[in-house]
N, C-alpha and C positions, 0 to 999 in steps of 0.2 A: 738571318732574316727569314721571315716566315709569315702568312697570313692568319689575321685574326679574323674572331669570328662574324665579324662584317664584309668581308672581302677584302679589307684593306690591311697594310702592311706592318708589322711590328718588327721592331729593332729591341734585341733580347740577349740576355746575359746570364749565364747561373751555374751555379757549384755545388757537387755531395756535402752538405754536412756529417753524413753517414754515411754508411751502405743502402739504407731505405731511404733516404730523405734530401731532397734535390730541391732549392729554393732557386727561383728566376726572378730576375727583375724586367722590366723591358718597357719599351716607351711607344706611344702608337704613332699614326700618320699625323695625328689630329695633334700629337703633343699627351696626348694622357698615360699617367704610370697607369703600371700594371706590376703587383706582386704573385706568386704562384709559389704554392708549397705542395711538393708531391712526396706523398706518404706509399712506402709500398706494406702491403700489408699481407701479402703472399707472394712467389713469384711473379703469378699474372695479375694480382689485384693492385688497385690502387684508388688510393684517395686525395682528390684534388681540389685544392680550395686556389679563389682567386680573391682579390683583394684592388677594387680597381680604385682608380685617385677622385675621382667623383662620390664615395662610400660604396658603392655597391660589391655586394659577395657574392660569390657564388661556390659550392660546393656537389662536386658530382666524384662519383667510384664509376673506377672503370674498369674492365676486364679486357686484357690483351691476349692475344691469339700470336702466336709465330706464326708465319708463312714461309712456304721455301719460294 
Protein backbone atom coordinates (compact mmCIF):
# COMPACT_ATOMS: atom_id res chain seq x y z
CA UNK A 1 0.00 0.00 0.00
CA UNK A 2 1.21 3.21 -0.76
CA UNK A 3 -0.01 6.88 -1.81
CA UNK A 4 -1.05 8.14 -5.02
CA UNK A 5 -0.66 11.09 -6.48
CA UNK A 6 -3.69 12.74 -4.90
CA UNK A 7 -2.82 11.89 -1.40
CA UNK A 8 -4.87 9.03 -1.30
CA UNK A 9 -4.28 5.52 -1.01
CA UNK A 10 -3.44 2.71 -3.49
CA UNK A 11 -3.57 -1.07 -3.05
CA UNK A 12 -0.88 -2.34 -5.63
CA UNK A 13 0.51 -5.47 -7.03
CA UNK A 14 3.38 -6.26 -9.73
CA UNK A 15 6.09 -8.60 -11.17
CA UNK A 16 9.67 -8.53 -13.31
CA UNK A 17 8.66 -9.56 -16.72
CA UNK A 18 12.56 -9.16 -17.22
CA UNK A 19 15.33 -7.76 -15.66
CA UNK A 20 14.29 -4.08 -16.99
CA UNK A 21 10.72 -4.28 -16.94
CA UNK A 22 8.34 -4.45 -13.84
CA UNK A 23 4.47 -4.09 -14.71
CA UNK A 24 2.00 -3.16 -11.60
CA UNK A 25 -1.57 -3.23 -11.41
CA UNK A 26 -3.34 -1.58 -8.40
CA UNK A 27 -6.59 -0.20 -7.40
CA UNK A 28 -7.22 3.40 -5.82
CA UNK A 29 -9.47 4.58 -2.75
CA UNK A 30 -12.11 5.76 -5.13
CA UNK A 31 -12.23 2.02 -6.74
CA UNK A 32 -10.18 3.10 -10.05
CA UNK A 33 -7.45 0.73 -12.00
CA UNK A 34 -4.30 1.78 -12.31
CA UNK A 35 -1.74 -0.17 -14.88
CA UNK A 36 2.13 0.97 -14.64
CA UNK A 37 4.98 -0.23 -16.84
CA UNK A 38 8.49 0.63 -15.78
CA UNK A 39 11.01 0.32 -18.42
CA UNK A 40 14.61 0.66 -17.10
CA UNK A 41 16.69 1.91 -19.78
CA UNK A 42 20.14 2.39 -17.77
CA UNK A 43 20.78 1.58 -14.37
CA UNK A 44 19.46 4.85 -13.11
CA UNK A 45 17.02 5.71 -15.88
CA UNK A 46 13.70 4.78 -16.38
CA UNK A 47 10.74 5.01 -18.28
CA UNK A 48 7.30 5.05 -16.91
CA UNK A 49 3.94 4.98 -18.31
CA UNK A 50 0.68 4.72 -16.53
CA UNK A 51 -2.39 3.73 -17.90
CA UNK A 52 -5.47 4.73 -15.60
CA UNK A 53 -9.14 3.12 -16.03
CA UNK A 54 -10.88 6.37 -16.76
CA UNK A 55 -8.36 6.39 -20.39
CA UNK A 56 -5.95 8.81 -19.17
CA UNK A 57 -1.79 8.22 -19.77
CA UNK A 58 0.65 9.43 -18.67
CA UNK A 59 4.28 8.94 -19.48
CA UNK A 60 7.34 10.42 -17.55
CA UNK A 61 11.48 9.12 -17.33
CA UNK A 62 12.95 9.25 -14.37
CA UNK A 63 16.46 9.44 -13.09
CA UNK A 64 17.37 7.72 -9.62
CA UNK A 65 19.97 8.63 -7.40
CA UNK A 66 21.16 6.05 -4.49
CA UNK A 67 21.54 7.57 -1.23
CA UNK A 68 23.42 6.03 1.85
Amino acid sequence: MRQDEDGGFLVAGGVYLTRNVYVEVARTGLGQAQTRVEYTIRPRLVLITSFLGNGDQRVSLRWRRETD
